[in-house]
N, C-alpha and C positions, 0 to 999 in steps of 0.2 A: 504494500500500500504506500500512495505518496504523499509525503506532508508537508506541506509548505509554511508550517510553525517555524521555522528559524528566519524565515522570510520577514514576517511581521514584527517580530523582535529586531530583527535588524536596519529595516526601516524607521519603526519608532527611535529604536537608538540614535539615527541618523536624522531622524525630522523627516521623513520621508514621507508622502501620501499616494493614494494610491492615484488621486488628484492629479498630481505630480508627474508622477510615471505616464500617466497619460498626457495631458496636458504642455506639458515641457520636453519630456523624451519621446512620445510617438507611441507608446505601447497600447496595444490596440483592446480597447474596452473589452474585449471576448477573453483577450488572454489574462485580463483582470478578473474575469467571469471563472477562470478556469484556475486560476489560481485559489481565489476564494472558495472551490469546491473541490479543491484537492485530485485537481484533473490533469490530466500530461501538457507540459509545455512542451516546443521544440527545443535544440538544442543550442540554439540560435539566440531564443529568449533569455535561455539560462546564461546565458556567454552576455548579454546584454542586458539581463539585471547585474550581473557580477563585475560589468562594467561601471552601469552607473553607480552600486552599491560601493565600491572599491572593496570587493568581498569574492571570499573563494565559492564554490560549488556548495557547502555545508555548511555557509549561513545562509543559503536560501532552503535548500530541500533534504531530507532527509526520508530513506526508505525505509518501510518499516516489514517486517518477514511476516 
């Protein structure tokens, strides 16, 4: 299962909105939709949150067995 709980912690740490990510970087309402339900991003996304985040792989998503 996917969890995107290190996401939201790491945003807030950051001041980050989901606002934001849209609004300022491009990221496209759906993939905010998908995030919030714990649904697959591309790889793309993840590379491009960890961009704007200045953060690795594992402060956004973490798998769960």
């Amino acid at each position: 299962m996917i969890s995107y709980a290190p996401l939201w912690d790491t945003m807030e740490s950051q001041g980050i909105t989901t606002y934001t990510l849209i609004n300022k970087y491009g990221i496209n309402p759906r993939t905010i939709h998908n995030l919030k339900h714990n649904q697959s991003i591309t790889m793309h996304t993840l590379e491009q949150l960890c961009e704007i985040l200045n953060c690795q792989a594992e402060s956004v998503v973490f798998f769960e067995r």
